[in-house]
NUTORKOL-254195 format. One record per residue (C-alpha): residue number from 0; residue in three letters; x, y, z. Coordinates in Angstrom, 2 decimals. Example, Ala and Ser with C-alpha at 12.3 -4.5 7.8 and 13.67 -1.06 7.14 Angstrom:
# NUTORKOL-254195
    nr   rest      east     north        up
     0    ALA     12.30     -4.50      7.80
     1    SER     13.67     -1.06      7.14
END
This chain:
# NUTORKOL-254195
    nr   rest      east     north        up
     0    UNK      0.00      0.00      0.00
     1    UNK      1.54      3.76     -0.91
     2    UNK     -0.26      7.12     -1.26
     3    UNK     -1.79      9.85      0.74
     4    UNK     -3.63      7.82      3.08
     5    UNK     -0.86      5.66      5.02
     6    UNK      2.54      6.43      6.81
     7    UNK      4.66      3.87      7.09
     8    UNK      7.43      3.24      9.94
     9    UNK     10.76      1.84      9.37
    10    UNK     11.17     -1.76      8.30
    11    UNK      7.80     -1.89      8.25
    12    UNK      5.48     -5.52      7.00
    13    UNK      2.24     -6.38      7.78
    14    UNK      0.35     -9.69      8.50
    15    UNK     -3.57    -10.72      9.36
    16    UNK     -5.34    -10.23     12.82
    17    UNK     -1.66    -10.03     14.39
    18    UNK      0.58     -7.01     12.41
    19    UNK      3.74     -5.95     12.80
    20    UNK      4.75     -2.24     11.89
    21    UNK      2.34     -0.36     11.04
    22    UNK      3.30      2.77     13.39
    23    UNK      0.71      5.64     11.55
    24    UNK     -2.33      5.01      9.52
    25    UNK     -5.81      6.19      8.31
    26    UNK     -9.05      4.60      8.63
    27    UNK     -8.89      4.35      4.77
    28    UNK     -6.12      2.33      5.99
    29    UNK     -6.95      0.34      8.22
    30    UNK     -9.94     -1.11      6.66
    31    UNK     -7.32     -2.14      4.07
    32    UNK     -5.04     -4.14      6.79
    33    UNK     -8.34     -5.64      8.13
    34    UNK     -9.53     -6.76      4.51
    35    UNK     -5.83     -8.63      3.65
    36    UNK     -5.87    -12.30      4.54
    37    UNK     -3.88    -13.69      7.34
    38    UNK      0.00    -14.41      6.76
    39    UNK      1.71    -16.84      9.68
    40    UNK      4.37    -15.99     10.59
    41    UNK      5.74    -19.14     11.43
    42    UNK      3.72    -22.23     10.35
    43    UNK      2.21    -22.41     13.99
    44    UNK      1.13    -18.91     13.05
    45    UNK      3.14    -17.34     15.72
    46    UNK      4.90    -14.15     15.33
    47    UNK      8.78    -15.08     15.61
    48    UNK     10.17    -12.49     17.97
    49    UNK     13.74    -12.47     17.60
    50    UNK     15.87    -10.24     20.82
    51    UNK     19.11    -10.06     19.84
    52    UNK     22.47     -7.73     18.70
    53    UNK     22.01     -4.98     15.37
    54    UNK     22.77     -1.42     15.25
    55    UNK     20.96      1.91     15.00
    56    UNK     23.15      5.08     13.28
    57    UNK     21.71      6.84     16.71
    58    UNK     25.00      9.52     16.24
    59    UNK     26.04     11.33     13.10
    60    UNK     28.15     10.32     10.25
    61    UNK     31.17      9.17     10.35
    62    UNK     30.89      7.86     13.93
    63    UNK     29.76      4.53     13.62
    64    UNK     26.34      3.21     14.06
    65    UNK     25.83      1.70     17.52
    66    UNK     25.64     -1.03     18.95
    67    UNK     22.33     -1.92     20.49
    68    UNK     19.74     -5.01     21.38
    69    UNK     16.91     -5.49     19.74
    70    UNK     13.70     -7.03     18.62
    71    UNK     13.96     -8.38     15.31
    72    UNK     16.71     -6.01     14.10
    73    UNK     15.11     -2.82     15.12
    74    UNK     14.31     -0.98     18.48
    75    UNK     11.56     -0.10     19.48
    76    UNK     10.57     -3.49     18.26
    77    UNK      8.16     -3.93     16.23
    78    UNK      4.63     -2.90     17.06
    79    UNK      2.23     -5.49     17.64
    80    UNK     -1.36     -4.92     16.57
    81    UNK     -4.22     -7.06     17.27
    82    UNK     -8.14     -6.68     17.41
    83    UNK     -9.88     -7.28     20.76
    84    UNK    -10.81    -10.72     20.95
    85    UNK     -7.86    -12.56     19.00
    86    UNK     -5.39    -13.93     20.17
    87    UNK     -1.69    -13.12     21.09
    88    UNK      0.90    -15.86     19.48
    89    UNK      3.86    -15.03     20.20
    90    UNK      7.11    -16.73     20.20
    91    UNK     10.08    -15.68     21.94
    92    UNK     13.60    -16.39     20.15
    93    UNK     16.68    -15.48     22.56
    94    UNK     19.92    -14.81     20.38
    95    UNK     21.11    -13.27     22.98
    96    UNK     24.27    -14.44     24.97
    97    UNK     21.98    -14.43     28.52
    98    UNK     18.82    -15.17     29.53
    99    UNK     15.48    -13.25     28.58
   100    UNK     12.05    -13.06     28.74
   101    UNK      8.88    -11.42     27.33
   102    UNK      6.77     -9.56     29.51
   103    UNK      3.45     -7.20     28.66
   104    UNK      3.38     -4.96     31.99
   105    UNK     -0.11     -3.68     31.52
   106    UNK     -1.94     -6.30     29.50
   107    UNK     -3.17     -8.10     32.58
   108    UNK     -1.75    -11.35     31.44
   109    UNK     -2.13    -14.70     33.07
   110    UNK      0.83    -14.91     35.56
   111    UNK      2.10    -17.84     33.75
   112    UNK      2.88    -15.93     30.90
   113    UNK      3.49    -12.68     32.34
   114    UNK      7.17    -12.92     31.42
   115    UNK      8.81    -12.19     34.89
   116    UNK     11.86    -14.32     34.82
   117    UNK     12.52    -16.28     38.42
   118    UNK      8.85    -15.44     39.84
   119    UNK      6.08    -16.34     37.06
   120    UNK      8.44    -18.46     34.94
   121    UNK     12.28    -19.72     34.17
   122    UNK     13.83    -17.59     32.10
   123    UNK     14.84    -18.14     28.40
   124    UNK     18.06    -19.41     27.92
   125    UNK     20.98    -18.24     24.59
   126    UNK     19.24    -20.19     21.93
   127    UNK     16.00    -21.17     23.48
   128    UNK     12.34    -20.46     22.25
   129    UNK      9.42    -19.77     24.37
   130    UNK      5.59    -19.26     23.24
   131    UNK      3.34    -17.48     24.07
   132    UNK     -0.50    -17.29     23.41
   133    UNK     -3.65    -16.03     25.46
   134    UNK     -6.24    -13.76     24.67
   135    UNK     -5.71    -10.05     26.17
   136    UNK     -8.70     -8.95     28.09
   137    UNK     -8.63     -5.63     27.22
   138    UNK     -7.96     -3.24     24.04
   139    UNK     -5.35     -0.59     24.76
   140    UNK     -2.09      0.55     23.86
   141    UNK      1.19     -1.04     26.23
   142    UNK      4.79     -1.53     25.78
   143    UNK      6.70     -5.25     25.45
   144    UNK     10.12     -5.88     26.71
   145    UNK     12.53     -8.49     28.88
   146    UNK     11.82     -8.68     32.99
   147    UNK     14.80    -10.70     34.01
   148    UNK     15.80     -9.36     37.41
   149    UNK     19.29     -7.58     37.75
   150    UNK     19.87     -7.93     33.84
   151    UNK     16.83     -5.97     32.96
   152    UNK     18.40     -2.24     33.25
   153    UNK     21.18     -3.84     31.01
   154    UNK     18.47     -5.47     28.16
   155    UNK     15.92     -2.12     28.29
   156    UNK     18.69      0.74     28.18
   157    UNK     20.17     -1.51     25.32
   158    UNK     17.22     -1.04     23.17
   159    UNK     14.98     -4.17     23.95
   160    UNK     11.19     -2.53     24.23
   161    UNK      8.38     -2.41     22.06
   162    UNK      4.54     -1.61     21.55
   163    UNK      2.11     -3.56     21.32
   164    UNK     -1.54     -2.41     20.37
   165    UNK     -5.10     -4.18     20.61
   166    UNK     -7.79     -2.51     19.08
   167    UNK    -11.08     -1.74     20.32
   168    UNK    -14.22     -3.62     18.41
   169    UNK    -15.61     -0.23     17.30
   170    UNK    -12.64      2.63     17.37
   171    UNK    -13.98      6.10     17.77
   172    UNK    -14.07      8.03     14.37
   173    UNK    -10.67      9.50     13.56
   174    UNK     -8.90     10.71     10.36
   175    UNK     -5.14      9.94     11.44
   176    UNK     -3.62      7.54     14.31
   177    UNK     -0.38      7.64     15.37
   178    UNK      2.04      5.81     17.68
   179    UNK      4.96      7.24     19.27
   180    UNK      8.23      5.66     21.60
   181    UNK     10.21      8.01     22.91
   182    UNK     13.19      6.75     24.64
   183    UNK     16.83      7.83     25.61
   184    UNK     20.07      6.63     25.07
   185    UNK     23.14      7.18     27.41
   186    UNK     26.39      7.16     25.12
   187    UNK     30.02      7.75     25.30
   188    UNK     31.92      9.91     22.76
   189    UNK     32.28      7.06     20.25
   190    UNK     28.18      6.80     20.39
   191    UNK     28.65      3.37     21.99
   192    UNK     26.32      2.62     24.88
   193    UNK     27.98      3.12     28.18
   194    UNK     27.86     -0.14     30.07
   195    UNK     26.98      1.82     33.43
   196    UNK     23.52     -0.73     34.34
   197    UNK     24.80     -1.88     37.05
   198    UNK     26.58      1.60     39.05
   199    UNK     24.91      2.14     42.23
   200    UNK     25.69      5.61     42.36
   201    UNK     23.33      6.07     39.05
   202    UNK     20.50      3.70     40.41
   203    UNK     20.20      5.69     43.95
   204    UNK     20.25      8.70     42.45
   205    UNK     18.68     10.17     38.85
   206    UNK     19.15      6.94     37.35
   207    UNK     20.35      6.26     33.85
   208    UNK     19.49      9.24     31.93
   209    UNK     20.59      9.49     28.35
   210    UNK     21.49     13.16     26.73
   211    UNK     20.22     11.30     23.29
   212    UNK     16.29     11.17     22.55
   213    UNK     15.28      9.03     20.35
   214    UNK     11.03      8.87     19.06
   215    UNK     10.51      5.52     17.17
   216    UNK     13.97      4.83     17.06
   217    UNK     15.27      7.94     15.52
   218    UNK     16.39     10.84     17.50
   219    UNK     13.66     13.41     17.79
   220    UNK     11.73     15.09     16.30
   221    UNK      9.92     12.71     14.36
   222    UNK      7.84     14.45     12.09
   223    UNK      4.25     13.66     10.72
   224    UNK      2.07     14.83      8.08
   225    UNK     -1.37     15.48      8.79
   226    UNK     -3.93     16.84      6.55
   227    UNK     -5.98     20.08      7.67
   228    UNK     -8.24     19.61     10.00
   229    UNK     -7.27     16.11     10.45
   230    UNK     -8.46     14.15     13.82
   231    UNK     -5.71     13.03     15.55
   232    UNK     -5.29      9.59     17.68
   233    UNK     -2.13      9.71     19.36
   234    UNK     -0.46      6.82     21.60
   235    UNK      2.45      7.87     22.97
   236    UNK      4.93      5.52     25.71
   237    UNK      8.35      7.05     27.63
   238    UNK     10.19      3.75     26.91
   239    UNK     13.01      5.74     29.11
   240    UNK     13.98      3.14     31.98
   241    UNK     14.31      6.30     34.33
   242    UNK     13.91      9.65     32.78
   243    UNK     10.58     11.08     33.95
   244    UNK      8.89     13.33     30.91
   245    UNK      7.44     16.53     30.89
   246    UNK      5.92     16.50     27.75
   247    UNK      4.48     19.62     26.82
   248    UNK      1.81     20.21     23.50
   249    UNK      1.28     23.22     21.69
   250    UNK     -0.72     24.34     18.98
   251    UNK     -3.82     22.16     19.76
   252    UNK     -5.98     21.41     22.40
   253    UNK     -5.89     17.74     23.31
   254    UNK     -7.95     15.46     25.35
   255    UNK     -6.81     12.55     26.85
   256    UNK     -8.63      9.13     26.42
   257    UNK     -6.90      6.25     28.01
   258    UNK     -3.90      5.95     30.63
   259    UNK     -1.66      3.07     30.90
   260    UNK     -3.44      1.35     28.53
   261    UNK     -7.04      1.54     29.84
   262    UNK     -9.69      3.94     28.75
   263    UNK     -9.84      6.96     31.14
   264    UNK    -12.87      9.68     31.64
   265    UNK    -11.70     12.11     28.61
   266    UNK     -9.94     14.79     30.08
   267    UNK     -7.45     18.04     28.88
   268    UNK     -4.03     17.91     30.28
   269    UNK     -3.83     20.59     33.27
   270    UNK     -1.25     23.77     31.39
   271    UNK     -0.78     21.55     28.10
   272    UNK      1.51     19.43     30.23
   273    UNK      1.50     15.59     30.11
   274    UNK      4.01     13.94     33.16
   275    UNK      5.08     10.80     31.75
   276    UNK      6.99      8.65     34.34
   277    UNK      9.17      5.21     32.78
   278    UNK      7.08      3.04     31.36
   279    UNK      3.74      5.36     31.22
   280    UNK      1.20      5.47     27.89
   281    UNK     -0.67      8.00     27.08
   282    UNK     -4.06      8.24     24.10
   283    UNK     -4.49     11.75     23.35
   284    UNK     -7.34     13.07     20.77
   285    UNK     -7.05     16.53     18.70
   286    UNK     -7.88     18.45     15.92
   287    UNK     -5.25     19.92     13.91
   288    UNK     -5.47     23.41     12.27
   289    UNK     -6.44     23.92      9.02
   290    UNK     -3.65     26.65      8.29
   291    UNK     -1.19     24.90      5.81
   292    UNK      2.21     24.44      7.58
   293    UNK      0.82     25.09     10.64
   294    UNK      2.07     22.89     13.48
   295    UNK      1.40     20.66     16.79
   296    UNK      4.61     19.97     18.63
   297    UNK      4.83     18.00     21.47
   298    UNK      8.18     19.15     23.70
   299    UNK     10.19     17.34     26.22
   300    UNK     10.35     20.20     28.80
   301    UNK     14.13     21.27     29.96
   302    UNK     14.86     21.99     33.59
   303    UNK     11.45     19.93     35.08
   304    UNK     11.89     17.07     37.61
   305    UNK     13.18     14.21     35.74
   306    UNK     15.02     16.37     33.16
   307    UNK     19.25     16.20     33.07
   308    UNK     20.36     19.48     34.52
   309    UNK     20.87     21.96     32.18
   310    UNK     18.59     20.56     29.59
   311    UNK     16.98     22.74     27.06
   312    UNK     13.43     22.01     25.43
   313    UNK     13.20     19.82     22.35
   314    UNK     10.58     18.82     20.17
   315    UNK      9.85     15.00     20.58
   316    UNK      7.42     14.53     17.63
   317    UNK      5.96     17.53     15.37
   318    UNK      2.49     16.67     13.54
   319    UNK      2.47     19.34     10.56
   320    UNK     -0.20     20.27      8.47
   321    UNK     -0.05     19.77      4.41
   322    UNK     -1.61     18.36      1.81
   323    UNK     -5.79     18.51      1.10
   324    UNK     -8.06     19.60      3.90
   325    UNK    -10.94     17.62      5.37
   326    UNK    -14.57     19.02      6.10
   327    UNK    -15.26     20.76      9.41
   328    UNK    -16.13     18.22     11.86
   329    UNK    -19.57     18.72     13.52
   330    UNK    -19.01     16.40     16.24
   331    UNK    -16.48     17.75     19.42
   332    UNK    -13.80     15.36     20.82
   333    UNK    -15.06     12.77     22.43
   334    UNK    -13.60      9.70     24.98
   335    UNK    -13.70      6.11     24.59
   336    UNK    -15.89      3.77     26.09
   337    UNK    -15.26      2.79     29.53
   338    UNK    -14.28     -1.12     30.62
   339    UNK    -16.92     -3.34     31.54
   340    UNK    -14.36     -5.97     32.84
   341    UNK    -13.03     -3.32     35.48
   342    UNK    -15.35     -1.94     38.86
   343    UNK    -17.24      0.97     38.73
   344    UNK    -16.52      0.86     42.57
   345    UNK    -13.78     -0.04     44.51
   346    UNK    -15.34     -0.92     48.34
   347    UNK    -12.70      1.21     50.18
   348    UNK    -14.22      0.75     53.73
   349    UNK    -13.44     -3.17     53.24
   350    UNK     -9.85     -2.97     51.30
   351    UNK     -6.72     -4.52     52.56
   352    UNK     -4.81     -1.56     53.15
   353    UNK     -0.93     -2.08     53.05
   354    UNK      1.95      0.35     52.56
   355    UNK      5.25      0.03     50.89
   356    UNK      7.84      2.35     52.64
   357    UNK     10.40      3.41     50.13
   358    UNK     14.22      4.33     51.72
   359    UNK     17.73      4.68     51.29
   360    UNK     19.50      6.25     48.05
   361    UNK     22.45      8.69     48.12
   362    UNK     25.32      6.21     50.17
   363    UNK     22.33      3.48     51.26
   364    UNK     20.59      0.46     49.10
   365    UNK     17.15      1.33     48.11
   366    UNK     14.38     -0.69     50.27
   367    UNK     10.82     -1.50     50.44
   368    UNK      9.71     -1.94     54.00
   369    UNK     13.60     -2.49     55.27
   370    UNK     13.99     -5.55     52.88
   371    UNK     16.51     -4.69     50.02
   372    UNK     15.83     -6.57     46.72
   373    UNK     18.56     -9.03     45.25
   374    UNK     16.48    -12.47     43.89
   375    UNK     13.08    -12.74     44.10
   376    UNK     11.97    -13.40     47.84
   377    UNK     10.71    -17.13     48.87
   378    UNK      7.41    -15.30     50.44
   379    UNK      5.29    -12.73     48.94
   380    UNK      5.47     -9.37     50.86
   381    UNK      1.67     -9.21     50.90
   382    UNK     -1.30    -11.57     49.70
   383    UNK     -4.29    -10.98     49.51
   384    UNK     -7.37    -13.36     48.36
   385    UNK     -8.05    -13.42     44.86
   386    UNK    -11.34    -10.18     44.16
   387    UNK    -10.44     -8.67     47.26
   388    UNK    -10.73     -4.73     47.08
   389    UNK     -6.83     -3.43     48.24
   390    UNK     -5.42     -0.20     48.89
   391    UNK     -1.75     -0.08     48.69
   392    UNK      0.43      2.98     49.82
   393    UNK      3.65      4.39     48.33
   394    UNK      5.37      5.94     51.16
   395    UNK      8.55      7.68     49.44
   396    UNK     11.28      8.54     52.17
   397    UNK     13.70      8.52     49.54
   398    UNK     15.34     12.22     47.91
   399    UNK     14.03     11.28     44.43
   400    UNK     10.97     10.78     42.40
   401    UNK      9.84      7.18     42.03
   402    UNK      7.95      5.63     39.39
   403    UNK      6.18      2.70     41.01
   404    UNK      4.69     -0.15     39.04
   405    UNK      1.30     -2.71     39.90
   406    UNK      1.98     -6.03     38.14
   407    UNK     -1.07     -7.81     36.15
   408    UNK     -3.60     -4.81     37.77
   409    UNK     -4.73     -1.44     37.21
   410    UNK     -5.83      0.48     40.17
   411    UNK     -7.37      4.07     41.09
   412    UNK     -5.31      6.80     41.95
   413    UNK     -6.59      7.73     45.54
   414    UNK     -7.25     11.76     46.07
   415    UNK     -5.05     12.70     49.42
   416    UNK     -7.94     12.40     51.83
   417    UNK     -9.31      9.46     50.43
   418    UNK    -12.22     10.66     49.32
   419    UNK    -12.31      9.76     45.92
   420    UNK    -10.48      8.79     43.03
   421    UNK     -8.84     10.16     39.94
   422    UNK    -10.72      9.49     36.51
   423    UNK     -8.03      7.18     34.66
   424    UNK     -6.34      3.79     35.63
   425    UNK     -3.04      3.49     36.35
   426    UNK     -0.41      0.35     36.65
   427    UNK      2.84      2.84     37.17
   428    UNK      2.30      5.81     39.83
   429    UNK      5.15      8.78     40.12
   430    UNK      5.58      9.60     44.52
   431    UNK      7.56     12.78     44.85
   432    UNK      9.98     12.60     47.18
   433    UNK      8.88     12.21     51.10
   434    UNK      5.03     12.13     49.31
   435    UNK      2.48      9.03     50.11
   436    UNK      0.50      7.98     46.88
   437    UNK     -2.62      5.43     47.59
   438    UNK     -3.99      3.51     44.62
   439    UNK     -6.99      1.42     44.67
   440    UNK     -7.55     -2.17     43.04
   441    UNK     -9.25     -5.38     42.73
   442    UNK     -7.13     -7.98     43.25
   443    UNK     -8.75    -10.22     40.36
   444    UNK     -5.82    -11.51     38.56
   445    UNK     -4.43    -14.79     40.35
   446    UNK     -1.11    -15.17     40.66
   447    UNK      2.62    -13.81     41.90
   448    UNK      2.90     -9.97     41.03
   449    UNK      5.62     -7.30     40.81
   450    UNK      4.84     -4.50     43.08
   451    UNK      8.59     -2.53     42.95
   452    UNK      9.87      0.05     40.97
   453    UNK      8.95      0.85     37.34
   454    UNK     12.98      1.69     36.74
   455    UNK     14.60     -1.63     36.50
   456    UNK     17.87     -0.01     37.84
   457    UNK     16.36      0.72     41.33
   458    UNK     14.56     -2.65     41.27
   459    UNK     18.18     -4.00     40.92
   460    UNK     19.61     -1.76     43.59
   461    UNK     17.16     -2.90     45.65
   462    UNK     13.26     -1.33     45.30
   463    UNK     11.21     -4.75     43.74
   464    UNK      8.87     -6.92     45.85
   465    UNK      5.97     -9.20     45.44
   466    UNK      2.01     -9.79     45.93
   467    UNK      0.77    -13.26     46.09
   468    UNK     -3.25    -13.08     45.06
   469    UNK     -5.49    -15.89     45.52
END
């Protein structure tokens, strides 16, 4: 397919219910995808996911390009789309010289195949193959990548992360969708990766962040065409393993539809800002102008909380406006519908209520609740019995922002009095330093969860635990 009514990303191919790289399209365009017949990938019609070595020209000429890990030659990997109610077949193919594994934080998986090496599963050794196939409960937009235990900083920062996209039965009306990855790379001189993962001075403090950005694998800005007036669908994911975003949009006046993957109440972003912690996705909606060359930049703000000091705003991706324009929409912005499969209550009065007391940093290992990760513990930190209502608490007593994540659950942001919630879901939560952040959940997914840091640096320097539910 070619013309006016598709973008293609790099390296891009497509298949049947499950496609690979397709990374902007129309719904001209996606009625075409849906129309093609099925290609298998393999003759089990599983995707082949290959994580392994290739490069990415991330510097200038002549410096070399570097050296990186990746998914099927590329990083961000490519991006997985599916329609709500097929199935995921996926099969993991490690050419790497350690151990990996594939995990979906955010697609409330079954914990079998939730992909967190030494607590759901053995991980997958240099050469081996591992599939994997279930039925995602939910549509929404959520990142793939290795979960592996101290080698995870070293597999992410490398480049091994990708999207992965289910689409809802009946998409609201748009006229151009979008997906965006923004990570950062932390390079020497020579543009080679630094091999820092494992520096405890890094993971206590900032963490590992990279002076490179990079949006879908090129540095930014990654520009798009849009047509006047167009209706845009973003999805946008800070694949950064530490660097907390400030991402600010101008030009347009977005809404935002779903949050870490699940359909939120639609809301604008308070000052134009979006705060986009490791691992966080965001679903904007907005109209672009109809003023030819006219343009809708979302910036990575300089000198915010997260930012490396000194750091000057850049343009992440730029949508621009050319080509034909489209007739004046009647209809306003609108939200998606909400999740039957999640509560419209959470019973607060008869939650488990727990806290997770985050300290050390600086000269001290990172902790949650005195205990200091290094393997997964033989007993869960917490269990709770499988639809139980729980309300956990982030107490941060360390000097940094933390990005905390909920394994295989999405839970309610709690207001500060506990009198209500926020209207999105969330599975990673930013606590300010010496804040306490309460989210609300139902504990409905069976199993051994994650319930430690979102940066796997400070989950190997010490801030990772576990739930047992059911």
């Amino acid at each position: 397919m070619s013309g006016p009514d598709i973008v293609l990303g790099r390296r891009a191919w497509l298949g049947g219910a499950l496609a690979a790289g397709l990374w902007a399209w129309t719904d001209r365009a996606r009625a075409q995808v849906q129309k093609k017949a099925p290609v298998p990938a393999t003759s089990e019609d599983f995707l082949r996911i290959e994580a392994g070595v290739g490069s990415a020209q991330l510097v200038p000429s002549p410096l070399p390009a570097t050296s990186i890990l990746c998914y099927n030659g590329q990083s961000p990997g490519p991006l997985l789309r599916l329609r709500k109610g097929d199935a995921l077949k996926v099969r993991l193919v490690n050419r790497l010289a350690e151990p990996t594994s594939l995990s979906f934080p955010g697609l409330r998986t079954p914990n079998a195949l939730a992909g967190y090496g030494g607590l759901t599963q053995t991980p997958t050794p240099p050469g081996g193959e591992f599939d994997i196939r279930f039925t995602p409960p939910d549509s929404g937009f959520n990142l793939y990548g290795p979960d592996v235990g101290l080698a995870t900083a070293r597999q992410s920062g490398s480049g091994l992360v990708g999207p992965i996209l289910i689409e809802e039965a009946a998409p609201p009306v748009s006229d151009l969708e979008s997906v965006v990855v923004v990570a950062d790379w932390r390079l020497d001189d020579s543009g080679r990766v630094l091999d820092d993962f494992a520096d405890p001075t890094l993971a206590r403090g900032d963490g590992r962040l990279g002076k490179l950005v990079a949006a879908n694998g090129a540095p930014a800005p990654l520009n798009v065409p849009a047509r006047p007036g167009a209706r845009v669908r973003l999805r946008l994911a800070n694949a950064a393993t530490a660097r907390v975003m400030s991402v600010a949009v101008v030009g347009v006046k977005p809404l935002i539809v779903a949050v870490d993957g699940q359909p939120s109440e639609p809301f604008a972003p308070l000052r134009n800002l979006v705060p986009m912690g490791p691992g966080a996705r965001f679903e904007l909606m907005f109209d672009m102008p109809y003023e030819i060359g006219a343009t809708a930049p979302f910036v990575l703000r300089g000198g915010e909380a997260g930012a490396i000091s000194g750091e000057l705003d850049r343009p992440l991706v730029v949508f621009k406006v050319e080509g034909e324009p489209l007739a004046v929409r009647a209809e306003p912005l609108a939200g998606l519908p909400a999740n039957p499969l999640l509560p419209a209550e959470i019973d607060l009065e008869r939650a488990t209520r727990f806290d997770l007391t985050l300290t050390g940093g600086a000269g001290a290992p990172y902790a949650i609740n005195g205990a200091s990760f290094a393997d997964w513990a033989p007993r869960p930190l917490l269990t709770v019995a499988r639809g139980a209502p729980v309300t956990l608490g982030y107490v941060n007593k360390t000097a940094v922002t933390q990005a905390m994540r909920l394994g295989g659950h999405v839970g309610r942001l709690l207001h500060a009095l506990d009198d209500g919630w926020e209207p999105y879901w969330r599975d990673t939560i930013l606590v300010a330093p010496g804040k306490t952040v309460h989210i609300a959940f139902v504990a409905d997914n069976p199993g051994k969860w994650p319930i430690g840091s979102a940066t796997p640096e400070r989950r190997g320097a010490g801030l990772a635990a576990w739930m047992q539910v059911g």
